[in-house]
N, C-alpha and C positions, 0 to 999 in steps of 0.2 A: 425449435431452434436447432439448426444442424451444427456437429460441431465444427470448431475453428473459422467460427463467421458470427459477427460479434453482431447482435439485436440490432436492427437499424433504429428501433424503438430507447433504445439506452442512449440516455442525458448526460454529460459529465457535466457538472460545476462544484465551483469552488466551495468551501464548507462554509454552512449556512451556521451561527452559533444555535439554531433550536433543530438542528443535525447531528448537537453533539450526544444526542444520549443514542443516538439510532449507531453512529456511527462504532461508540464504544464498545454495544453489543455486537455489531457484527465481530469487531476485532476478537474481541475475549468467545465468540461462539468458534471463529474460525481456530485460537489456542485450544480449544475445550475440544475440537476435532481431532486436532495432533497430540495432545497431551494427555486427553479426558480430565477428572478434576482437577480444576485450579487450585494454585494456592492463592489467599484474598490479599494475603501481604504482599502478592506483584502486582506489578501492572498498575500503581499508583500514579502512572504519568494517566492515563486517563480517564482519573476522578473528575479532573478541570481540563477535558482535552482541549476546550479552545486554548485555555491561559500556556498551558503546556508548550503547545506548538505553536502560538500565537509569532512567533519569527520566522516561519515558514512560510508556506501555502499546502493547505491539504484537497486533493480531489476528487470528489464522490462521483460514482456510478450510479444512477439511477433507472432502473425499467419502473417505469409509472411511478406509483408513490412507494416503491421499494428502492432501497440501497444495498445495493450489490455486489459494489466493490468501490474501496478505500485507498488511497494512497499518500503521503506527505514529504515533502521536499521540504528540509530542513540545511539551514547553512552552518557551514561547521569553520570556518573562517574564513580568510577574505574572499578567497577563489575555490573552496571545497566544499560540497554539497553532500548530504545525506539520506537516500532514500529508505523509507518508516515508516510502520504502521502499514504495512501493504497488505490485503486483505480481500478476499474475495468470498459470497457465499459458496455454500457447497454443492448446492444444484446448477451453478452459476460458472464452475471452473471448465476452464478446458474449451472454453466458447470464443478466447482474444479480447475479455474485457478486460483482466489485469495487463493485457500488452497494451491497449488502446492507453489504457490509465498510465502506466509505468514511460510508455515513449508521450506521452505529454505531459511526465513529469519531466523527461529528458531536454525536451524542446524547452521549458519553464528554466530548467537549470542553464543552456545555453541564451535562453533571452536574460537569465539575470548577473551573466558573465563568469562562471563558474565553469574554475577547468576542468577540473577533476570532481568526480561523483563518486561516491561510495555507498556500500550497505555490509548489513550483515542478517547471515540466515541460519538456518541447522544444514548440518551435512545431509539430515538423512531426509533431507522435504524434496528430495529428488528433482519435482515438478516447478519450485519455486525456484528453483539452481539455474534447472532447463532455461526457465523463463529470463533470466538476469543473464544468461550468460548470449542466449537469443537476442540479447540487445546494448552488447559487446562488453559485459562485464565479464570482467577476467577473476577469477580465483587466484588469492594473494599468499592465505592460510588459514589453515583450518586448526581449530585449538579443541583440547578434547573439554 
């Protein structure tokens, strides 16, 4: 896989509910990357991540029977949208599969009449900034 040329081989669909234990582990492997150990008292939205985000849409990446990368559009009132859970493996970054993911969660948010999008990330995840801001998200504020 060269980089910045996304597997022509990578599936996205929508989250399968017996996806949600695979999905969880990517997430929390991807926290455990930036963080190293967890604390177990976070991250309690995804004990039950279907029921969690069940008012969304979340959309997996798939290369064969691997998941790869994660992402969930969640609505935050009538016309505001929130993108979550965004997650890519590590061998897996830097390839355009969290941009493939992220611009058709953007498309998803525009077919469900949503004006305004938001998220939120760390300052210091440099790469994850680059990418949101690649696909015209503006920095609003940063809180320490």
């Amino acid at each position: 896989m060269s980089q910045h040329t996304v597997p022509d081989r990578i599936q996205v669909r929508p989250l399968d509910s017996q996806d949600a234990d695979a999905v969880k582990t990517l997430i929390l492997d991807g926290l455990r990357d930036r963080w190293g150990p967890l604390d177990p008292t976070l991250n309690r939205d995804l004990e039950n991540f279907v029921a969690t985000y069940r008012a969304g849409v979340t959309l997996n990446a798939w290369l064969g029977q691997r998941l790869v990368a994660t992402g969930t559009l969640m609505p935050r009132g009538s016309d505001i949208g929130e993108v979550v859970r965004m997650s890519t493996a590590s061998d897996c970054r830097r390839l355009g599969i969290a941009s493939q993911l992220l611009g058709l969660l953007i498309a998803e948010a525009r077919d469900r009449g949503l004006r305004r999008l938001v998220l939120v990330t760390e300052a210091e995840w440099s790469d994850a900034r680059a990418l949101y801001e690649r696909h015209g998200f503006v920095l609003e504020r940063e809180e320490d």
